[in-house]
N, C-alpha and C positions, 0 to 999 in steps of 0.2 A: 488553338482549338480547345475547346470546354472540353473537362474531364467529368466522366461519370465514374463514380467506384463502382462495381461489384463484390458484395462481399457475402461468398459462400458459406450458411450456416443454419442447412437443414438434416445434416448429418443426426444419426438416431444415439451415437456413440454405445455400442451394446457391448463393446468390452470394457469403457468404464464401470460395470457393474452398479449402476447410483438410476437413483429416480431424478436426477437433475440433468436436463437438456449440456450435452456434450461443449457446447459452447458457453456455455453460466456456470461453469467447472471454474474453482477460484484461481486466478494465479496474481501472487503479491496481493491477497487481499481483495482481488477487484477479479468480474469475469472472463474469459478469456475472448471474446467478442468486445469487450469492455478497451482493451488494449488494443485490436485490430482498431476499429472505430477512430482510436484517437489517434492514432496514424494515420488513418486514411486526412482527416481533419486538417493535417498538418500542409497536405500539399493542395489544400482549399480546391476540391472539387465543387463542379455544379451540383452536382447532387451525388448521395450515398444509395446504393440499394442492397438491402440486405434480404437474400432470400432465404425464407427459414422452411420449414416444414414440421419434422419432429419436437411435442411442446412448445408448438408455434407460440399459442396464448401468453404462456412463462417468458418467454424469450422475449416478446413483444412487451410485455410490460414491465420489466428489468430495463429496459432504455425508451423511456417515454417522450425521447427528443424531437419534438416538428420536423428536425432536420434528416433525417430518416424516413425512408421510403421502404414501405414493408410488402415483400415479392413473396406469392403462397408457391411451393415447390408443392404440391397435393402428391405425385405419384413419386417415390426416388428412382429416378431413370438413370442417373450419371451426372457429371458435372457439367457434359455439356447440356443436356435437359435441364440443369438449372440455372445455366446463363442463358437458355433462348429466352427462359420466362424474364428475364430483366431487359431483355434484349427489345422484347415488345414497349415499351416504352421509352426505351434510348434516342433520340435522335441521329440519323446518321451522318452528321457534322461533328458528334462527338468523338474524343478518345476513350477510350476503356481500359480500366483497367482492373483484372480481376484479384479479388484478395479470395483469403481464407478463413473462418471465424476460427478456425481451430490452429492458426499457424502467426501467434503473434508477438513473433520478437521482431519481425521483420523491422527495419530503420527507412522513414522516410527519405532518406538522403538515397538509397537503395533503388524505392521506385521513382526516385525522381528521374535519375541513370534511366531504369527501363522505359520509363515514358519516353526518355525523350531520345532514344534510342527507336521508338514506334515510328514510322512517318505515315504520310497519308496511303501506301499502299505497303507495306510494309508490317509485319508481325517481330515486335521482342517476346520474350521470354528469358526467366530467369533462372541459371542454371546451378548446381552445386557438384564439384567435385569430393566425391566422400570413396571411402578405403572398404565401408562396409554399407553397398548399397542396396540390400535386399528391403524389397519393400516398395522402393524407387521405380519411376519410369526411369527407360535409358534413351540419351541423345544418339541418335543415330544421324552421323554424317557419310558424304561422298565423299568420291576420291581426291574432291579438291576444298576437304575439309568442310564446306558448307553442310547445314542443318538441313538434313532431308527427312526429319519422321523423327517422331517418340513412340517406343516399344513400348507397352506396361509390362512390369514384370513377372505377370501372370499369362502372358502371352509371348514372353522373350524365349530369346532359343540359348540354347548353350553356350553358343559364341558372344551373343549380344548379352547375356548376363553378366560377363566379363568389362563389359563395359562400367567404367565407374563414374564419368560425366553423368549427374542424372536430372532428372525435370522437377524443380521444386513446385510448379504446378502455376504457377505467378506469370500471368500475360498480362501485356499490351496490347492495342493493333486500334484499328479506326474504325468505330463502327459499324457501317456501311459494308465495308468488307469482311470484318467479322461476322453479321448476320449470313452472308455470302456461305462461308465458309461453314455456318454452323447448320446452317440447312442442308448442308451435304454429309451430316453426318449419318454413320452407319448402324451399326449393332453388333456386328458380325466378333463377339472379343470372348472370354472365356467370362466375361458378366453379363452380359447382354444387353451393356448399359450405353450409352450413348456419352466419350470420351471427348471431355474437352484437348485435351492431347492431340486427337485428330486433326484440332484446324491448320493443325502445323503443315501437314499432310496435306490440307487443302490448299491453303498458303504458295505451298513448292508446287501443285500441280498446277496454282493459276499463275504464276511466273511469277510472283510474289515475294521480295528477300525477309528471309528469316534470320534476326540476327540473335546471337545466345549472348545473354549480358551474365557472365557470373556472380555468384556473392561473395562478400568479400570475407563472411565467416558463415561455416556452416549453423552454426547455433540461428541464425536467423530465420533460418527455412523448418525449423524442429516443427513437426509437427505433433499432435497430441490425439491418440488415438485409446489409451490407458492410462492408468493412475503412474505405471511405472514411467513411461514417454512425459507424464505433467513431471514428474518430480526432475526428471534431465531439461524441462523447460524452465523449471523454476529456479535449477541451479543456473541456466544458463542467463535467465533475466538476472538474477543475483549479482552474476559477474560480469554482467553489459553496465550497470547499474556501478560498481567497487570500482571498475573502471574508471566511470566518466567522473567517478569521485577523486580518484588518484590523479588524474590527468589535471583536474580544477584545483590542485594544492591538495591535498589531505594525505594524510599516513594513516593507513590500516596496520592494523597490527598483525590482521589477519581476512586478507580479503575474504576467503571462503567463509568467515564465522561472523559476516556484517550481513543484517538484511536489510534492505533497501526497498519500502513497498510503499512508493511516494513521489513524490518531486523535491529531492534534496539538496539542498544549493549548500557549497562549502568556499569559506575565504582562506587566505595560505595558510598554511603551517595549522593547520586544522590534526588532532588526531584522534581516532577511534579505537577503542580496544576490541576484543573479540567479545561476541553474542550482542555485539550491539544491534537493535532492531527501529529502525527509523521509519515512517508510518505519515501521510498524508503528506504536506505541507511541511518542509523543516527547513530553516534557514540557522548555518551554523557560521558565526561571523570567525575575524580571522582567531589562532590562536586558541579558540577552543579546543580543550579536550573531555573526552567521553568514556569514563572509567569500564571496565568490563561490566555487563550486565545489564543494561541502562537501555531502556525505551522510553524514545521519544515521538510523540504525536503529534502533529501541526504544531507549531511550537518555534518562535526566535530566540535564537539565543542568542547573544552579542559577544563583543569582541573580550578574548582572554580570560571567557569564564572556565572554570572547570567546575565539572560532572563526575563526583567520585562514584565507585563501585552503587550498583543494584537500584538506581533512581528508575523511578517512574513519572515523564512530564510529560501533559498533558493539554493542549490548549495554552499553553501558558507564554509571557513573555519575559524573560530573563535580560537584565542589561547588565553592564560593560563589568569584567572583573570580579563576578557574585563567585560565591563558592555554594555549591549543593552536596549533598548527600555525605557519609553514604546512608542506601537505604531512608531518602527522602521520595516525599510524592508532592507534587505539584499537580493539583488537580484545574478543570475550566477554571479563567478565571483568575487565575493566577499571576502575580506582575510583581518584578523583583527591581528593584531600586540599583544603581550602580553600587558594587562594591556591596552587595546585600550579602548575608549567611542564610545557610537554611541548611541544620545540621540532618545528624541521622535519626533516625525515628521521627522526623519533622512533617506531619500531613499542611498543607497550605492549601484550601481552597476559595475560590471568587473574592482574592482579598489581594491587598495592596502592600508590599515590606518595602520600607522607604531605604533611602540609599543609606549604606553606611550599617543598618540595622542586623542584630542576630537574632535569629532565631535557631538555637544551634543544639537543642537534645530534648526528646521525647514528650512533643507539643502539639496541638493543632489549635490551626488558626482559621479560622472562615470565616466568612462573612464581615473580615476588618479589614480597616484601613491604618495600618504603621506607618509612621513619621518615619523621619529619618534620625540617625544615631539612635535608633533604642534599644535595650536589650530586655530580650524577655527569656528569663529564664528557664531550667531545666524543668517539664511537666506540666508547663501553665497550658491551658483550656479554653477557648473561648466559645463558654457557652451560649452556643448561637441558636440552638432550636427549643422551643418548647413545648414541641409535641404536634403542633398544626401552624405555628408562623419562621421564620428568619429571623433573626434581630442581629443590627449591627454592632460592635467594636470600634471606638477610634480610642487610637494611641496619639497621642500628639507628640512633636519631638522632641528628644532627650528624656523619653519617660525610660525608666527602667523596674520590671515585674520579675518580682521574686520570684524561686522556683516553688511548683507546686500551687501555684496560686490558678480559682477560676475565675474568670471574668463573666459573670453571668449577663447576655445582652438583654436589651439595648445599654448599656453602658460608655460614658467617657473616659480616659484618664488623662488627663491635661499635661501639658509640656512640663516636662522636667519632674515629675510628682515621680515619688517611689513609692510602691506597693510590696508590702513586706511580705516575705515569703509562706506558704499556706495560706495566705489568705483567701476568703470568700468574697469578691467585689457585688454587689449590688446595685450598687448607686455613683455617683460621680467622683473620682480620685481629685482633689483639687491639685493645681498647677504648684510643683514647687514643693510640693508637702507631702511628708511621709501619712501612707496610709496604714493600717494593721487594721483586718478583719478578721479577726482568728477567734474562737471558744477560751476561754481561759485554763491552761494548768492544772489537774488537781493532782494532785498524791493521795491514795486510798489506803490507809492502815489496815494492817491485819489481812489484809487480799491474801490469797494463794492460788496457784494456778490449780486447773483441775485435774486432777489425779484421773490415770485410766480406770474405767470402769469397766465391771462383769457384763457380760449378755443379760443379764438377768436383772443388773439395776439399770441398764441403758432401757431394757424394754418397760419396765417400771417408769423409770422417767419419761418417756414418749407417751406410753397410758396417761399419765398424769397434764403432762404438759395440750394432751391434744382431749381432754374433757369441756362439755360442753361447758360456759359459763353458766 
């Protein structure tokens, strides 16, 4: 049977307090409709419908995907009110199944259960047992435990508040008969709103089995209603996220203090220390480690490198056994040689350090390309802008640069050539042969340093020094 998503997300969110539509509220980085979406994706529906209403406009142009069918919720009636409007273009061969924009850690593996838990006449629904359920609808069963109706909790009685199974708001059922069900809804609740809740209700009175699929953690069903409810989402994606890292090989040092706002692949014996923040695209091959402090962005690193303390990499690809930092940056562009160094104070951007290569205290290097086995010493420069163009750097292999020295681009310096330390490069270092571009030496007789002066001959001196020629 074709699956259609529904995915509700015309909520006004007015205890968020933000001019930002309740659903483009950040989480890891990315919206929180941003993450439902790619779940739904996951279990290849025929099609997505996302009904929005509130900052429809904003909302709709934050995911500008063909793949996406955009449903106007004009009036906010309830949640059944805003599946009938999806419901008008459903076909009724299809399966349904409803999300949430505001409820997205949910795991595809999750609704795959409740789908296929639906049959053709037949309603799932997915349930959570929580200790503190105010706020919750509650699952209300018969004597022979079957799901006969969900109370909302603004309409529960004393007894039924007691209740602690509750409705995390997440159906199933076949469309056909859910439109059945959703035209019999009523109004009659302390909102006045038309409760998706109810088809349950209609469900049992057309002879219909409802069955309740649990979750397997509550953190899936969180939903986000305020700034305080995002921050318990974001710890809980945090540690769905530290999880599936620990289970794939890695050692955290401290899962609560790793953020995870990406798709981060780890090989064994991988370890992270705490405040690490991983971001887009990260591929960590086996046997890396990740010093405390260290943000990493789209970015491969390969087998057995280590990441000392306070690195910043960025786009970059690192191979087999480098060592970084600490307090290096790897900016776009960036591509480390096996066996490369890149000490502390090191900036490297859209440049190449060949294997074997150091680059290992208080340098930047851009716009080059380094051989292999070179070393360039402590404060060299590679002047690569001159105000409106890029100019390149090549190092050829086995050069080695003095510290302190600039290489002002477009510049070469040839295989094996040394470049003496302070130097100012200009022009071509030949291969093999020691270079020295330095001012020459002097000793000044008679100098003395300058003595503090009065207010009164400093302001003198400034009079004098600042007179028209």
């Amino acid at each position: 049977m074709p699956l259609s998503v529904v995915i509700l997300a015309a909520g006004q969110g007015r205890r968020m307090n933000s001019d930002l539509p309740k659903v483009l509220q950040p989480l890891a980085g990315k919206p929180l409709l941003q993450h439902v979406i790619a779940t739904a994706r996951e279990l290849h529906p025929a099609n997505i419908y996302v009904v929005y209403g509130h900052g429809g406009g904003r909302v709709q142009s934050a995911f500008p995907d063909a793949d996406l069918q955009w449903v106007l919720q004009a009036d906010q009636l309830g949640t059944g009110h805003a599946v009938m409007q999806a419901m008008r273009i459903i076909p009724d061969d299809h399966m349904v199944l409803v999300l949430y924009g505001d409820v997205p850690l949910i795991r595809a593996s999750c609704l795959a259960r409740l789908i296929g838990a639906a049959g053709e006449d037949s309603l799932a629904l997915l349930t959570v047992n929580l200790d503190e359920a105010a706020g919750y609808g509650r699952i209300v069963r018969g004597p022979e435990g079957h799901v006969i109706g969900i109370v909302e909790h603004r309409d529960a009685s004393a007894e039924q508040l007691l209740i602690r199974e509750a409705n995390s708001g997440l159906i199933a059922a076949p469309a056909g008969r859910l439109r059945e069900w959703l035209l019999g809804l009523g109004r009659e609740n302390a909102q006045r709103e038309y409760y998706l809740t109810d088809v349950v209700l209609g469900a049992v009175k057309s002879g219909c089995p409802v069955v309740a699929i649990p979750v397997a953690s509550a953190v899936e069903v969180l939903g986000v209603n305020d700034r305080l409810q995002l921050a318990q989402v974001e710890a809980g994606y945090r540690r769905q996220r530290t999880d599936e890292l620990m289970i794939s090989g890695a050692t955290l040092a401290d899962p609560l203090r790793v953020d995870v706002r990406g798709n981060v692949t780890v090989g064994r014996d991988v370890f992270i220390d705490v405040n690490a923040v991983l971001l887009g695209n990260v591929n960590l091959g086996p046997r890396v480690r990740v010093g405390p402090n260290c943000v990493i962005r789209d970015s491969n690193i390969a087998a057995d490198t280590e990441i000392h303390a306070n690195c910043v990499i960025e786009e970059a690809v690192v191979g087999e056994n480098c060592r970084i930092g600490p307090f290096a940056r790897l900016r776009p562009g960036a591509a480390l040689g096996t066996a490369a160094h890149v000490g502390n104070f090191v900036e490297v951007k859209n440049s190449q350090v060949g294997s074997g290569s150091k680059v290992n205290h208080l340098s930047y290097i851009g716009d080059a390309s380094i051989g292999a086995g070179v070393n360039v010493g402590a404060g060299t420069i590679t002047c690569n802008y001159d105000g409106a163009n890029k100019w390149p750097t090549i190092i050829e292999d086995g050069a080695f640069i003095g510290s302190g020295s600039m290489l002002v681009a477009p510049v070469l310096i040839g295989a094996g050539a040394t470049v003496a330390a302070g130097s100012t490069i200009t022009s071509a270092a030949p291969a093999g042969k020691l270079t020295v571009a330095r001012s020459r030496q002097v000793t000044v007789d008679g100098w003395n340093r300058p003595a503090k002066q009065t207010e009164e001959e400093k302001a003198t001196a400034v009079e004098t020094a600042l007179k028209p020629v």
